[in-house]
C-alpha positions as CSV (number, residue, x, y, z in Angstrom):
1,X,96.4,130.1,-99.9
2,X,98.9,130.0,-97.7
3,X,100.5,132.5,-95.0
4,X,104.1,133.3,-94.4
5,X,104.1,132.8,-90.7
6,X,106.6,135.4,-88.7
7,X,107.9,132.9,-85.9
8,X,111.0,133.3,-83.1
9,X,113.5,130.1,-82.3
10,X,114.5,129.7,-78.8
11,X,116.5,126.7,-77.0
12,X,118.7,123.7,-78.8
13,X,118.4,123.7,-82.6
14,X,119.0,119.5,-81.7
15,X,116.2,119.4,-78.5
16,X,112.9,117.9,-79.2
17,X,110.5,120.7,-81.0
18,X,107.9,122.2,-78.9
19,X,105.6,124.4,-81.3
20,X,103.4,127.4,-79.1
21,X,100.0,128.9,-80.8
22,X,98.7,132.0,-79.6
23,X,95.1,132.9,-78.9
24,X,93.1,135.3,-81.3
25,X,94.6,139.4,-80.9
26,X,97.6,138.7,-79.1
27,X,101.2,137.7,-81.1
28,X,104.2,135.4,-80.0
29,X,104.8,137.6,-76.5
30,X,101.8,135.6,-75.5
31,X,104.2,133.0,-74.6
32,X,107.1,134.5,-72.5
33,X,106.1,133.0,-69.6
34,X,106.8,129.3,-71.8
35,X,109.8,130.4,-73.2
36,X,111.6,131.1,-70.0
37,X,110.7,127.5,-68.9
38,X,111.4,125.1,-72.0
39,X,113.8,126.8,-73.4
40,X,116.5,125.0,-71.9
41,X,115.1,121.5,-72.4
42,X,113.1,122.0,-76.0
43,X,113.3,123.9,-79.4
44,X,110.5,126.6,-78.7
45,X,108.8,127.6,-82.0
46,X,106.5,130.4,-81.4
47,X,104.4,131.7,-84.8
48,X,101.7,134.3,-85.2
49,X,98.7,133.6,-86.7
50,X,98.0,134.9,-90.2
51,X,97.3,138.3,-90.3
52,X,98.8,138.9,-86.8
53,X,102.2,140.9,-84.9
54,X,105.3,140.0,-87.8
55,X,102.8,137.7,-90.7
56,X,101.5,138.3,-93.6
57,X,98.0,139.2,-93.9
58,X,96.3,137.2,-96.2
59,X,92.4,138.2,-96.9
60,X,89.8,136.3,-95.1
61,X,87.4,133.9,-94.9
62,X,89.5,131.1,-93.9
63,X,89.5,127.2,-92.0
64,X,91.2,125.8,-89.4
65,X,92.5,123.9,-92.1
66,X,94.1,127.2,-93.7
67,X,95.6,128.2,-90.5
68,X,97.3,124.8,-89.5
69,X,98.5,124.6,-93.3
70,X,100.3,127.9,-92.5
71,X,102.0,125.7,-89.7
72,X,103.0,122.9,-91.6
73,X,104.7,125.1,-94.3
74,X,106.5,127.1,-91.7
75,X,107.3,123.8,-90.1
76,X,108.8,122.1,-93.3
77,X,110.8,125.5,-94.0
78,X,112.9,124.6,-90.4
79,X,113.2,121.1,-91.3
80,X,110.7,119.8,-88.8
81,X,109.1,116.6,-89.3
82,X,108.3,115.7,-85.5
83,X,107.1,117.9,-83.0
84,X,105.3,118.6,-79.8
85,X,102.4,121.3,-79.9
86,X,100.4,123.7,-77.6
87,X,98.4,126.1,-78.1
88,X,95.4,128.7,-76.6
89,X,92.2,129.1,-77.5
90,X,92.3,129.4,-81.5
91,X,95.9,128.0,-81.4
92,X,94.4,125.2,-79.2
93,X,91.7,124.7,-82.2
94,X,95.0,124.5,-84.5
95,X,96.9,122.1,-82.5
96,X,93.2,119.9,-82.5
97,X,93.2,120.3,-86.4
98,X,97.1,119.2,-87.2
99,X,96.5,116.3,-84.7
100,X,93.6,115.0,-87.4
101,X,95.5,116.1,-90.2
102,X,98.9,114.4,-89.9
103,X,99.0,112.1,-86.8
104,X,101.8,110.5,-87.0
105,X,103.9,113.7,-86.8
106,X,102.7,115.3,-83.7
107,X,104.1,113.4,-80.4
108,X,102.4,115.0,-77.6
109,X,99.3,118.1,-77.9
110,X,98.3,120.4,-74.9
111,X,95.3,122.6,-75.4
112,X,94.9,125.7,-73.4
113,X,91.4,127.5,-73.3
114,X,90.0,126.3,-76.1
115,X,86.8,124.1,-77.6
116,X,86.0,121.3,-80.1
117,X,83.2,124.1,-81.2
118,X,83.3,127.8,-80.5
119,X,80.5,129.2,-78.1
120,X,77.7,130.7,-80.8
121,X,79.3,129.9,-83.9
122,X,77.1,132.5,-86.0
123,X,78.6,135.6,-83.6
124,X,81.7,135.0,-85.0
125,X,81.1,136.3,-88.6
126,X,79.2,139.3,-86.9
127,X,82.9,139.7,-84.8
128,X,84.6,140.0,-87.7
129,X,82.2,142.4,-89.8
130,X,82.9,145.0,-87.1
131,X,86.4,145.0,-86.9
132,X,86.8,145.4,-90.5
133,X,84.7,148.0,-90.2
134,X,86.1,149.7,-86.6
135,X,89.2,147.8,-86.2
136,X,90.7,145.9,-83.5
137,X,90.3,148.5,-80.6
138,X,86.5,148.2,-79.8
139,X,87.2,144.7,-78.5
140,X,90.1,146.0,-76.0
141,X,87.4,147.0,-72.9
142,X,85.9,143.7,-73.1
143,X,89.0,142.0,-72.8
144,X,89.1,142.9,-69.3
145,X,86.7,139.7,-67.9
146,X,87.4,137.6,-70.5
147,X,91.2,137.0,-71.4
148,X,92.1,138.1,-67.3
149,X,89.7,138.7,-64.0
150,X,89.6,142.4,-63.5
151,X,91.5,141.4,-59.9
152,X,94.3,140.0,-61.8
153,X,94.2,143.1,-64.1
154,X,94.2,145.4,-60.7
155,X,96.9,143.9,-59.6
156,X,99.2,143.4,-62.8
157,X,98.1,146.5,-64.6
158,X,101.5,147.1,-66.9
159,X,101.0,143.5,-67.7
160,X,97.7,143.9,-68.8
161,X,98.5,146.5,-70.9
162,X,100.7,144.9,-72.6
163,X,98.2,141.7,-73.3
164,X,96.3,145.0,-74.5
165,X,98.8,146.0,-76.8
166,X,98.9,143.2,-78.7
167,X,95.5,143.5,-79.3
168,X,95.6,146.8,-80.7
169,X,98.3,146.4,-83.0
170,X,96.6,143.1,-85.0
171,X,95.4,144.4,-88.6
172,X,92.0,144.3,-88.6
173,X,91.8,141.8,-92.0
174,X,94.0,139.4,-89.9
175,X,91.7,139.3,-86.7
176,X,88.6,139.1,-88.9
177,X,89.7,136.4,-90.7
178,X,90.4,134.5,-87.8
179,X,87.2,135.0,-86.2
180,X,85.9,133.2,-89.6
181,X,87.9,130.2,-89.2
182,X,86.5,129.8,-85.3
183,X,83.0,130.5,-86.4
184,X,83.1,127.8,-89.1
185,X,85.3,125.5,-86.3
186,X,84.0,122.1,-85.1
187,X,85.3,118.7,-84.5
188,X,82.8,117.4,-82.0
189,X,82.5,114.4,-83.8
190,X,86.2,114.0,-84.8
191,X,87.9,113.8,-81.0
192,X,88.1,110.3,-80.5
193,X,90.9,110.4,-83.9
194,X,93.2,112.4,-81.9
195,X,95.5,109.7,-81.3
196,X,98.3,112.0,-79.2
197,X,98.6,111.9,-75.6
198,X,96.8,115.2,-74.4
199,X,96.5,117.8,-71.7
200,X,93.6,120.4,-72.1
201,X,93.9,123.2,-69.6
202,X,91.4,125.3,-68.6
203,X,90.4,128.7,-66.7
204,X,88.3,128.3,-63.7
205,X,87.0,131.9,-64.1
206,X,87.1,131.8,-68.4
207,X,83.6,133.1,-69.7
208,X,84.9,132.5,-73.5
209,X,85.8,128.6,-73.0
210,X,84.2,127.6,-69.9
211,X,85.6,124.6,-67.8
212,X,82.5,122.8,-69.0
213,X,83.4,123.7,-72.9
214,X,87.1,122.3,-72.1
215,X,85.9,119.3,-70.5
216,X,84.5,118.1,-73.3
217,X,87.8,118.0,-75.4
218,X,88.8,115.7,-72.2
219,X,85.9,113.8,-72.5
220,X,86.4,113.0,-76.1
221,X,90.2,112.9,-76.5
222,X,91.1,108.9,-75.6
223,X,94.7,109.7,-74.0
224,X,93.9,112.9,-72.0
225,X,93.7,114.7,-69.2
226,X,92.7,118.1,-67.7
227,X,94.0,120.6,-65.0
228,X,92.1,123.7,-64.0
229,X,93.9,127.1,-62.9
230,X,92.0,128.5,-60.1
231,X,91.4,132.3,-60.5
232,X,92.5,132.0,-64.6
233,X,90.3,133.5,-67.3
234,X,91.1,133.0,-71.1
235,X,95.0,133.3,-71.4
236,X,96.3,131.4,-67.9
237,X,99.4,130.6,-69.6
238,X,100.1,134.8,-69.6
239,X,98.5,135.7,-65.9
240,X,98.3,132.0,-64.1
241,X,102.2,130.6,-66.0
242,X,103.2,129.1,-62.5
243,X,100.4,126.5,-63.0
244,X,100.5,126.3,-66.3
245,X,104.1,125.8,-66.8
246,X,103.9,123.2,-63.9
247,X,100.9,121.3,-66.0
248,X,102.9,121.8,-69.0
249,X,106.5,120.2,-68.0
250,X,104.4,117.1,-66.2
251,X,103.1,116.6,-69.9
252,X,106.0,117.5,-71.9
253,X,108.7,116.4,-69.6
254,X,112.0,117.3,-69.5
């Protein structure tokens, strides 16, 4: 089944079509940071994953498949046939599924913080079994360490907060469906298809997707190449988007 996907337009409607996925618990204020930078030069499409911020929440389990599905049916409701796409962590895992599922469409990929397989896949069903039970907020004082350093969240505590936020207001079903999908993820043996020139980006200090984890999506991705953000943990784009946005426009272009 397919999810109506809340997304937000910025930049030229006629500007090549830069789509953003967010990472699991956080909604299309994840990407700010990108929005102010490509704006001018691309059509930004930002979406929430199903279940997540403004989309519908659709009852769990579901694929990868599932959530890039969602994509392409918000995609064909703009009129998009073409289109660049980057994503973080599970969005990364989406822009790694659309890449094997239509090819010819996608033109260039960048994947932030993110794996060919999730770190113990069987965890991920346990994830989501207690946050249907206790909701979203007994994640939040782990999040510290893993999605930002706690030196980064010293120093930018109102943004922190507000990574935070998102995290509390995504409806349980929605996060624990998503954890399915990531638990069940795995293209290991699919990588060399992904025909689309590709940047993967990782967090030098990321415990979730380690710079060994990422490496191998640059190891197994023909046309690819990585960058590391010194000092980044699991969203760089949100607390490192200096570098990121750098590594980004060298891919992208103007």
């Amino acid at each position: 089944m397919t999810a109506r996907l809340h997304a937000v337009e910025d930049g030229p409607e006629d500007a090549p079509v830069l789509v953003l996925g967010p990472s699991l618990g956080t909604d299309t204020g994840l990407f700010d940071p990108q929005v102010a930078e490509f704006a001018r030069t691309h059509r930004v499409i930002r979406y929430d994953l199903r279940g997540h911020g403004g989309s519908e929440v659709v009852p769990g389990p579901c694929t990868m498949a599932d959530l890039a599905g969602d994509v392409l049916a918000l995609l064909g409701s703009r009129g998009v046939e073409r289109f660049s796409y980057a994503g973080v962590s599970i969005g990364g895992a989406i822009g790694q599924q659309l890449t094997l599922t239509v090819p010819g469409r996608l033109q260039k990929l960048a994947i932030i913080a993110s794996a060919a397989q999730f770190a113990d896949p069987p965890s991920w069903a346990v994830r989501a079994a207690q946050v249907r039970e206790q909701g979203t907020e007994i994640l939040v004082p782990s999040r510290t360490g893993t999605w930002f350093t706690a030196d980064w969240a010293a120093e930018e505590p109102a943004a922190a907060e507000r990574l935070l936020g998102m995290l509390r207001a995504t409806p349980a079903e929605g996060y624990a469906a998503c954890c399915e999908a990531i638990g069940a993820f795995d293209v290991r043996d699919r990588l060399g298809g992904i025909a689309a020139p590709t940047l993967v980006v990782a967090g030098a200090e990321d415990p979730a997707t380690t710079v060994d984890m990422v490496r191998l999506l640059a190891d197994g991705i023909p046309d690819s190449e990585i960058v590391v953000v010194p000092g980044a943990a699991h969203l760089p784009n949100a607390t490192h988007p200096g570098a990121v946005n750098a590594a980004l426009r060298g891919h992208f272009g103007d």
